[in-house]
ROSE-4610 file (N, C-alpha, C; in Angstrom, 1 decimal, always signed):
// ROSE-4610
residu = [X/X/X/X/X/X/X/X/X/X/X/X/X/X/X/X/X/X/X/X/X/X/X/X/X/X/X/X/X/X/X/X/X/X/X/X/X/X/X/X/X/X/X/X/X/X/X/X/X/X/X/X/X/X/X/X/X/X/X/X/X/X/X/X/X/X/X/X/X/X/X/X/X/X/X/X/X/X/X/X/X/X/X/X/X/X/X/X/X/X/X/X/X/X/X/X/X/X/X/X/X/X/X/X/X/X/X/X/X/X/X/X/X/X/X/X/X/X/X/X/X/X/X/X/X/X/X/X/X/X/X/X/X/X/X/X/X/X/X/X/X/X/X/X/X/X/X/X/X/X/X/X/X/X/X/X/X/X/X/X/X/X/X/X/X/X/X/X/X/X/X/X/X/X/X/X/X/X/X/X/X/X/X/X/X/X/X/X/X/X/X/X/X/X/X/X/X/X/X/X/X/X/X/X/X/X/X/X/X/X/X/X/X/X/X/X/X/X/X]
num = [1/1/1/2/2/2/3/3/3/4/4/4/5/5/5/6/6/6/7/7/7/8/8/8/9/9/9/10/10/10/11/11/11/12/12/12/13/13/13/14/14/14/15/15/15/16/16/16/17/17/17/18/18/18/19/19/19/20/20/20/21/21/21/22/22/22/23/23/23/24/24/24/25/25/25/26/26/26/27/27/27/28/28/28/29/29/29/30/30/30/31/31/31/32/32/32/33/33/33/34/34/34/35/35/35/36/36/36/37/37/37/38/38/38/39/39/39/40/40/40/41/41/41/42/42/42/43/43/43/44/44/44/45/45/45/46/46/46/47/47/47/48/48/48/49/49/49/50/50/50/51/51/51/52/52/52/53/53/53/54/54/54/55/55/55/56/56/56/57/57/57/58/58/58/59/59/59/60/60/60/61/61/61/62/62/62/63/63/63/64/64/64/65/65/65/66/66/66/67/67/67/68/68/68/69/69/69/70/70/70/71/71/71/72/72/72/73/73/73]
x = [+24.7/+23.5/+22.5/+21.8/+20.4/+19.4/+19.0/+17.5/+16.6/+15.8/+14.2/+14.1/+14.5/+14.4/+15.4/+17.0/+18.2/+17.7/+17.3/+16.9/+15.1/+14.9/+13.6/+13.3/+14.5/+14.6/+15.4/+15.8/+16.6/+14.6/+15.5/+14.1/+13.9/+12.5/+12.5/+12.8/+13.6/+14.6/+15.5/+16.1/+17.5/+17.3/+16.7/+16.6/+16.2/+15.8/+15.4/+16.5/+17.4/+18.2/+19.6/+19.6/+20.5/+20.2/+18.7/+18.3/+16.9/+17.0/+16.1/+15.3/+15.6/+14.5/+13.4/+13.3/+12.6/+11.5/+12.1/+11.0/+10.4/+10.8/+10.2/+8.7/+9.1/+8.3/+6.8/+7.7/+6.7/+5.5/+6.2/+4.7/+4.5/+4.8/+4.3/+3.1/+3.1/+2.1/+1.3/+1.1/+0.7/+1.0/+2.2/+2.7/+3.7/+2.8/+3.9/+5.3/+6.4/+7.4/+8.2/+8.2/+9.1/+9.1/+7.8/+7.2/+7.1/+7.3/+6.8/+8.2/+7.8/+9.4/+9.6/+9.1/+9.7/+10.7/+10.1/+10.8/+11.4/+10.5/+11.4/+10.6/+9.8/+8.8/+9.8/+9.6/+10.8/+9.9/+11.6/+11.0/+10.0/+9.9/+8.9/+8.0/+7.8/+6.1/+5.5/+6.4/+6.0/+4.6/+4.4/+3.6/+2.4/+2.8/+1.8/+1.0/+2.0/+0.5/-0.1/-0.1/-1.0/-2.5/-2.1/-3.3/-3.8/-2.3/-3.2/-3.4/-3.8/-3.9/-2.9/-2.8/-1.6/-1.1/-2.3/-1.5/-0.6/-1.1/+0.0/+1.1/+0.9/+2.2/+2.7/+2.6/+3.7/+4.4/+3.4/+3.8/+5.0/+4.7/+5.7/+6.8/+6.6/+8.3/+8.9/+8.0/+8.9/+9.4/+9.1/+9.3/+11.0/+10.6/+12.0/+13.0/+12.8/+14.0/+14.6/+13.9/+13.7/+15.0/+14.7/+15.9/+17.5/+16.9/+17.8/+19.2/+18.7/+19.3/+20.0/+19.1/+20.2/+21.2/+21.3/+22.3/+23.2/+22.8/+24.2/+23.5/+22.8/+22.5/+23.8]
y = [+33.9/+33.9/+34.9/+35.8/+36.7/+35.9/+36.4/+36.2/+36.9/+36.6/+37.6/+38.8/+38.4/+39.5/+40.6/+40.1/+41.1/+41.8/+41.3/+42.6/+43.4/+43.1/+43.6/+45.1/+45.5/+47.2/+47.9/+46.9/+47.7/+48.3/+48.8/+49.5/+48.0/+48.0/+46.9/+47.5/+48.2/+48.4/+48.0/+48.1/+48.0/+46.4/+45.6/+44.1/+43.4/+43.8/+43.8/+43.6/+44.6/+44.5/+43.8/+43.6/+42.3/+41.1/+40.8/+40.0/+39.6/+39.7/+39.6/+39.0/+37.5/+36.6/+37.0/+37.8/+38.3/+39.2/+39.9/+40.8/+39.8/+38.8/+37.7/+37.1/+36.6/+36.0/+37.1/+38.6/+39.6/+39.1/+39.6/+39.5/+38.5/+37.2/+36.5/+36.3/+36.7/+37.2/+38.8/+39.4/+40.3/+41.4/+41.6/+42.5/+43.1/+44.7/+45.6/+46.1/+45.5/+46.3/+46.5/+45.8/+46.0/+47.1/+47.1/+48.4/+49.4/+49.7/+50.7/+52.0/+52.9/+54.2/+54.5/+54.5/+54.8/+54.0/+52.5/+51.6/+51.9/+52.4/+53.0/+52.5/+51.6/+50.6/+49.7/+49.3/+48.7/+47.3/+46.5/+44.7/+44.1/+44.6/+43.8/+44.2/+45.3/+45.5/+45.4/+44.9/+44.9/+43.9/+42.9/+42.2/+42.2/+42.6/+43.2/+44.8/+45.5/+46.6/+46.2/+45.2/+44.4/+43.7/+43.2/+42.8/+41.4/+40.8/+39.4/+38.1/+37.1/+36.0/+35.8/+35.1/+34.7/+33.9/+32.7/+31.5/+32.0/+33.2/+33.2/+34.1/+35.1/+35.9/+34.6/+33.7/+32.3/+32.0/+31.8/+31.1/+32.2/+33.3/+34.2/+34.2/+34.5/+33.8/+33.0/+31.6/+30.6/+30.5/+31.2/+30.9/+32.2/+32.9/+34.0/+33.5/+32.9/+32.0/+30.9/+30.3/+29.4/+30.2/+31.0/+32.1/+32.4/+32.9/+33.2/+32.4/+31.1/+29.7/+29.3/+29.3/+28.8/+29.4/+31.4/+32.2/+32.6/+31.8/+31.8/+33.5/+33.9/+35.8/+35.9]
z = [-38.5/-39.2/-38.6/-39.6/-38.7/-38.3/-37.7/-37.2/-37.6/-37.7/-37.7/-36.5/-35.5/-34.7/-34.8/-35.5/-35.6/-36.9/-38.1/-38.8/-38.5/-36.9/-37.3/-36.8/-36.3/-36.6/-37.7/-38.9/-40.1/-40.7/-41.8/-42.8/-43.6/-43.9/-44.7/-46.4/-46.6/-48.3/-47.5/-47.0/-46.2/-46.2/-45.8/-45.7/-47.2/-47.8/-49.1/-49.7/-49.5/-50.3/-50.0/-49.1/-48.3/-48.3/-48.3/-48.8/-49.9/-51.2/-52.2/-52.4/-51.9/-51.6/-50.6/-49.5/-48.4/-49.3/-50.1/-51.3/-52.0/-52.5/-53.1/-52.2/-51.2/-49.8/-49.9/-49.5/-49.6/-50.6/-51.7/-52.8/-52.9/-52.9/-52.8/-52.2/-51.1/-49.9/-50.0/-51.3/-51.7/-50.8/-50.1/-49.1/-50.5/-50.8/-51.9/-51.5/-50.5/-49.9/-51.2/-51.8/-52.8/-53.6/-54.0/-55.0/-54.2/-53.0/-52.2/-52.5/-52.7/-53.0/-52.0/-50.2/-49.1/-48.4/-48.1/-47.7/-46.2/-45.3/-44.3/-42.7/-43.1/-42.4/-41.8/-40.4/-39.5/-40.3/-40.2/-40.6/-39.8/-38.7/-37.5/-37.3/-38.3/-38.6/-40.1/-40.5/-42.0/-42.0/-41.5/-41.9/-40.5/-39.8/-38.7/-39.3/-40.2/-40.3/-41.4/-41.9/-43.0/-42.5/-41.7/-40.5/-41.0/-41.4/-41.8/-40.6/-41.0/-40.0/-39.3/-38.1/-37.4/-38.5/-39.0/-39.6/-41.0/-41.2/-42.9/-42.4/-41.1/-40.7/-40.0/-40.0/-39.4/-40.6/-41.3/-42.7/-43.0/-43.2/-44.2/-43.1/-41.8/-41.1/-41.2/-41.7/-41.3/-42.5/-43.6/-45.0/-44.7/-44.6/-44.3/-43.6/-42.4/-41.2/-42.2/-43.4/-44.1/-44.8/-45.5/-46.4/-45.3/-44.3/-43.6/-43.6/-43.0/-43.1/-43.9/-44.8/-46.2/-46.7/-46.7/-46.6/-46.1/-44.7/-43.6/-42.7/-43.3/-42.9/-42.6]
């Protein structure tokens, strides 16, 4: 299974697209990775150059590790 930390030097398109729900998570959280046309943003800063609270960048991990899991990554 991945971890959060094993895809957090792919591009976030590259994890997007391996995993679809993680784009889901995003907007959900009004983070545009999805709509973005570069996509070339490492996963481990995706939600760090957004500059949100610790407590919802917890939230959006634990909701992702949550995805991970279920997929087997």
């Amino acid at each position: 299974m991945a971890t959060i930390n094993e895809l957090g030097e792919m591009a976030i398109k590259d994890v997007i697209e391996k995993y679809p729900k993680i784009g889901e998570v995003l907007d959900k959280h009004e983070i545009g990775c999805t709509t973005c046309k570069i996509g070339i943003c490492k996963f481990k800063d995706v939600v760090k150059i957004h500059y949100l609270p610790k407590e919802q960048e917890e939230i959006i991990f634990n909701e992702i590790a949550k995805i991970l899991k279920q997929t087997g990554g």
